[in-house]
N, C-alpha and C positions, 0 to 999 in steps of 0.2 A: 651824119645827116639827120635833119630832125624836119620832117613834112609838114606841108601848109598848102591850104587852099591852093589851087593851081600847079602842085608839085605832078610831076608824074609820078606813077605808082611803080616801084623798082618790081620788076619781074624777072631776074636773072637769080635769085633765089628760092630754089623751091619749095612747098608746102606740099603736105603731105594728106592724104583723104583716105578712108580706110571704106570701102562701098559698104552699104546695108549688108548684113547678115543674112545668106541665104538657109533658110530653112534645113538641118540635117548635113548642111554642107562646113566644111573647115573655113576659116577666115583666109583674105586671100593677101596678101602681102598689099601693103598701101599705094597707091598711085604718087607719082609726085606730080603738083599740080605748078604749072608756073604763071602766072594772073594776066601776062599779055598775049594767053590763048583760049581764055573764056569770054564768053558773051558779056556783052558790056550794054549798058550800066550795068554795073553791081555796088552791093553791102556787103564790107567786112564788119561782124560783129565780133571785136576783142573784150576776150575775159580772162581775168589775171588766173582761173584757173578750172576745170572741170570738177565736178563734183563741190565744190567752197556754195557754200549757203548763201548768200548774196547772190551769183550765178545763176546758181540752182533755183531758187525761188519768187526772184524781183526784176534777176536781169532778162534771161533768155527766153521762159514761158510766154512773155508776153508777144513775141517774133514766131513761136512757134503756136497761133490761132487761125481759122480759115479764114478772119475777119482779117487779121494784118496780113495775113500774105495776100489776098486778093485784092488791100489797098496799095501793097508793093508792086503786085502785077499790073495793076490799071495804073501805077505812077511811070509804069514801063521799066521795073527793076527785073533784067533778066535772070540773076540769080544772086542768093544770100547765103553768106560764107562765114562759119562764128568758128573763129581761132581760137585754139589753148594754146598753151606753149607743153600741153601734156604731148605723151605718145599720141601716136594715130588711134592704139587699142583702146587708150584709158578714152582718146576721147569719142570713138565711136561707142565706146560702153555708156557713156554720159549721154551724150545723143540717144539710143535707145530706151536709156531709162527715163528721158522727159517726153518721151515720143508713145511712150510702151500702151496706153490706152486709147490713142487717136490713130485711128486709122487714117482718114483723111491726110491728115497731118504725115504719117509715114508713108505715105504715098509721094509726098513734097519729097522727104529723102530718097525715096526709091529713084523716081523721075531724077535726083540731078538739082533741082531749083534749090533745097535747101542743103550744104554741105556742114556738118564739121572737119570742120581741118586742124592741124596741127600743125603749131613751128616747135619741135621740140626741142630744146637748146635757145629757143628765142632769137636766131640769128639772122630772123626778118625781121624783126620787130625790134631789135636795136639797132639794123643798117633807117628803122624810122625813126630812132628817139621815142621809141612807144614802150619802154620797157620801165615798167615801175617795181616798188619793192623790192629791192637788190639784199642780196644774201637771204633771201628766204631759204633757209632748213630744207622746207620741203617744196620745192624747186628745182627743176636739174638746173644744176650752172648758178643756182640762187635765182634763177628771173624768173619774176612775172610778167604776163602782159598786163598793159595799164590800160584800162578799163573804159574804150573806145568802141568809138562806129565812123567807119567810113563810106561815102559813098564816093565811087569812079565812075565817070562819064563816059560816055560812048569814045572818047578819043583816050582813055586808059589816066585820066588827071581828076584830080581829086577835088570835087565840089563840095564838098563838106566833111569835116573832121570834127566830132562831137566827142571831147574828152573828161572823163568824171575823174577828178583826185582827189575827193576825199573818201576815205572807207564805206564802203558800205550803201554810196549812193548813187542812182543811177536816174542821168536826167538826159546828159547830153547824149549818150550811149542809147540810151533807150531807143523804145520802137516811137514812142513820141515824138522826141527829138529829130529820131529819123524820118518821120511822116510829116512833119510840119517842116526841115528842109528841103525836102521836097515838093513842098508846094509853089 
């Protein structure tokens, strides 16, 4: 299956969400999240991987600021979802280490409104045709995710799918991208 404007978003596959780190306390085994029982609208933000320098420095910072989330929340986006296809661990380790000085901002994760998730194995994101770079080394299974943003509608269907394929660049994926289909 490969998604488009107007697809519903397949929710019979679950994604995985590891909560914040509680303070002194052990990590708590991941929840599995299935997307036709959160609040809707939402944003998935795909990224071919956590920790990768593109990612880290051009894609996702700019989603995690007070100024975009507060123009996600007045666009009525009730929660934003940024996929790896890593572990739940690797990627709640990623999410804290871009989070690690904004309080504000980890607040977002705490509350619920900002999650990382994981498809580890990628086996949501190839039931969408959203799996790029195949046989990557370091990869489980070789996949990436391909370097997407989606927004869902209040009825679970997909009003915009913003995909970047070339290396390194992030326009459709962006928070840009996202904010201006939105309008």
């Amino acid at each position: 299956m490969t998604i488009e404007i107007g697809s519903t978003i397949p929710s019979e596959i679950p994604l995985f969400h590891l909560p914040p780190a509680i303070e002194g306390a052990c990590s708590f085994a991941p929840e599995k999240i299935y997307l036709n029982k959160i609040d809707k609208p939402y944003v998935i933000v795909v990224v071919p991987g956590a920790f990768t320098p593109t990612c880290s420095e051009r894609h996702i910072p700019a989603f995690l600021t007070t100024s975009s989330i507060n123009l996600l929340k007045e666009k009525g986006i009730k929660q934003v979802l940024i996929l790896s296809v890593d572990s739940p661990f690797i990627t709640r380790a990623w999410g804290d280490s871009l989070v690690n000085d904004k309080k504000e901002i980890k607040d977002e994760l705490s509350n619920g409104y900002i999650k990382f998730i994981s498809d580890a194995g990628a086996e949501w994101l190839s039931s969408l045709g959203l799996v790029g770079e195949p046989n990557d080394v370091f990869a489980k299974n070789g996949l990436r995710g391909l370097r997407s943003a989606i927004i869902v509608n209040k009825e679970g269907k997909i009003d915009y799918l913003g995909i970047d394929t070339q290396k390194g660049v992030v326009e459709k994926s962006g928070i840009e991208g996202v904010l201006k289909a939105l309008d």
